[in-house]
N, C-alpha and C positions, 0 to 999 in steps of 0.2 A: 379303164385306166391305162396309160401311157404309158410301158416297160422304155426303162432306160436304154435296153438292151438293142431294142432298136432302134435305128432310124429315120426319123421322121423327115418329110421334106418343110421347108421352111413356110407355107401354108397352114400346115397343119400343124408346126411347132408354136404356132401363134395362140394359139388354146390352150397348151401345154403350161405348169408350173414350171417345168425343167425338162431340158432336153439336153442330148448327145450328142455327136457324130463329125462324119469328116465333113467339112464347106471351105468353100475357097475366099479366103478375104482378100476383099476387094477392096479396102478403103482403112486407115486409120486416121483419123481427125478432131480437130478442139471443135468446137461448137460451142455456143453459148446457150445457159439453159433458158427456163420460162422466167427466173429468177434471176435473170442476167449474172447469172456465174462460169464462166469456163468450164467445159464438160470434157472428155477426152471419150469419141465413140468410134467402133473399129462395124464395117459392114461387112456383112458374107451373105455369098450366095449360096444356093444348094447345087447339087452336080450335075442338074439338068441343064442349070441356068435359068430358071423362069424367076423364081423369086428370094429376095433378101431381106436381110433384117438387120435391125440395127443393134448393137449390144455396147454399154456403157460400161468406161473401164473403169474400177473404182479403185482407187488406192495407188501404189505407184509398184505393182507387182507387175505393169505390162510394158514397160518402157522398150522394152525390145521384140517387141511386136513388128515394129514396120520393116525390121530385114523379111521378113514372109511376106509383106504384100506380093499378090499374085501366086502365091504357091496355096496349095490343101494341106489344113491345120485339123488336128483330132480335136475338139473342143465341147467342153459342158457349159450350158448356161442357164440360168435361174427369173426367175421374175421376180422384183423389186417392188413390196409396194410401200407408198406414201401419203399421206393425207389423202387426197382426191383423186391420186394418180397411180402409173407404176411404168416402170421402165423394166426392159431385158439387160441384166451384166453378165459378163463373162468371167468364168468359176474359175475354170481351165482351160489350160490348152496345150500341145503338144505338138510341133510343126512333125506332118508327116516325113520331110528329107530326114530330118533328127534320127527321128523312127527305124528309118532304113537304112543308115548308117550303124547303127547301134545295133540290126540284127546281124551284120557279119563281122564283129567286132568282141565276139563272145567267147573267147579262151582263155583258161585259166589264169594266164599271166595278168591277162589287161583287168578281168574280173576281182583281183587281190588287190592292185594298184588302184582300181577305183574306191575298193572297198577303203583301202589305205587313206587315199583323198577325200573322201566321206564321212570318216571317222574323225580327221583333223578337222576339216568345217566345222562340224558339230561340237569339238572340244574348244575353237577358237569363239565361237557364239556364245556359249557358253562362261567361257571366262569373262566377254565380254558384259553378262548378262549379270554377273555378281560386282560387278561394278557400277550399276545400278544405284541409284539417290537412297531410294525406302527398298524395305523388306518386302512391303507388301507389292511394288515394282518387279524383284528378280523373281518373287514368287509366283506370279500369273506367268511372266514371259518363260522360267524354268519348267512351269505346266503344261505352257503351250508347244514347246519345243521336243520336252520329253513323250510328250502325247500323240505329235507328228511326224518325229525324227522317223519312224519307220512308213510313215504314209506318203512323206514326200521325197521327191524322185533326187537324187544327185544334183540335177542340172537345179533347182531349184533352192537347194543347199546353198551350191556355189555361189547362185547369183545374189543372193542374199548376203554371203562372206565377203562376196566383191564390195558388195556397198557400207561393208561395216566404217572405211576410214569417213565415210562422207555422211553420216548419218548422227546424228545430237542424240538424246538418249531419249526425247520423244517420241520421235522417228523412227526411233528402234522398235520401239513398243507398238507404236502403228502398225510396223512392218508384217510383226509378228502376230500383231490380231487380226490382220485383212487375211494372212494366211489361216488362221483356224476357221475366220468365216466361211473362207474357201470350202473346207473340210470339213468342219462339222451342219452345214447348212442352218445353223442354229444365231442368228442375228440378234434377238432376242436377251440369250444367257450374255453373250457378249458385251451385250450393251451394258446388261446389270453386273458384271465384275469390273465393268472399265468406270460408273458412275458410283463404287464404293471406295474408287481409290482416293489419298491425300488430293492426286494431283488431277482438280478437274479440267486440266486446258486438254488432257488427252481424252477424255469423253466428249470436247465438244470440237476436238481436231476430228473423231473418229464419226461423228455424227455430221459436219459439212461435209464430209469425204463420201456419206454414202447418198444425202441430198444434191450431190453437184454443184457445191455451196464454196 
């Protein structure tokens, strides 16, 4: 079995459930599926350069992906399966410049002010989240939130606050399950708390979203 710990080059990631590591993307793109639906897939290579792969972006968590084309990205990715088939998506990712800006950046002042910044996102979601149609609405995404707020990074907070004015209250909800799928690697459970809610157009928003539908 495959330790996450290390890894792998993109040959050998192709046998893998999940895999790790730094790659250089080289490509973000729509494509259309076998289904003829719009896909959004980003390529990377490995650091030798012999071989790439392709990874499907699911949900609208990567939209800002393409300022990295050409740069080395830290990234997790999963295999997807579906009826007959399965595809590679990408879990995470983290652009390595980020990374190394962030490590000499670490003094106590700037370390409270983020914390300060971090705290508000979270209370702003939040409110946002009790505004909510049904109970059983602020109830998942309150679960989702309270369950991740410490697993997800700052930068991932914010990007999510950014998009709270432009976002319906579907969309919200979307937002926040494509994140726990992220995280909990569990597609499954997900599925079954989004298809006991009142409102089933978000079960069958969150079910195109992972078909490329």
């Amino acid at each position: 079995m495959h330790s996450l710990n290390v890894q792998p080059n993109l040959e050998e990631a192709r046998n893998l459930k999940r895999f790790k590591g730094c790659y250089l993307l080289e490509s973000v793109e729509e494509k259309i599926s076998s289904t003829g639906w719009p896909i959004h897939v980003a390529t990377i290579r490995d650091v030798e350069g012999h071989d790439l792969i392709e990874l499907r972006l699911l949900g609208n968590n990567f939209k800002s992906l393409n300022q990295f084309l050409g740069d080395y990205v830290q990234l997790e990715a999963a295999i997807k399966r579906y009826r007959n088939g399965y595809f590679y998506y990408l879990a995470w990712y983290e652009p390595v410049t980020r990374l190394l800006k962030l490590s000499s950046t670490k003094t106590k002042n700037r370390t409270v002010v983020s914390q300060i910044n971090r705290d508000s996102y979270l209370q702003t979601l939040k409110n946002r989240i009790l505004n909510l149609p049904s109970n059983s609405e602020q109830s998942l995404c309150l679960g989702i939130l309270n369950k991740l707020s410490n697993a997800l990074s700052t930068y991932s907070i914010q990007a999510l606050w950014q998009k709270l004015p432009s976002l319906n209250d579907n969309q919200l909800i979307i937002e926040l399950v494509n994140l726990a799928e992220i995280h909990s690697h569990d597609i499954s459970s997900i599925g079954i708390l989004l298809s006991q809610l009142h409102n089933t157009k978000l079960y069958q928003i969150w079910e195109q979203q992972l078909l490329g539908e």
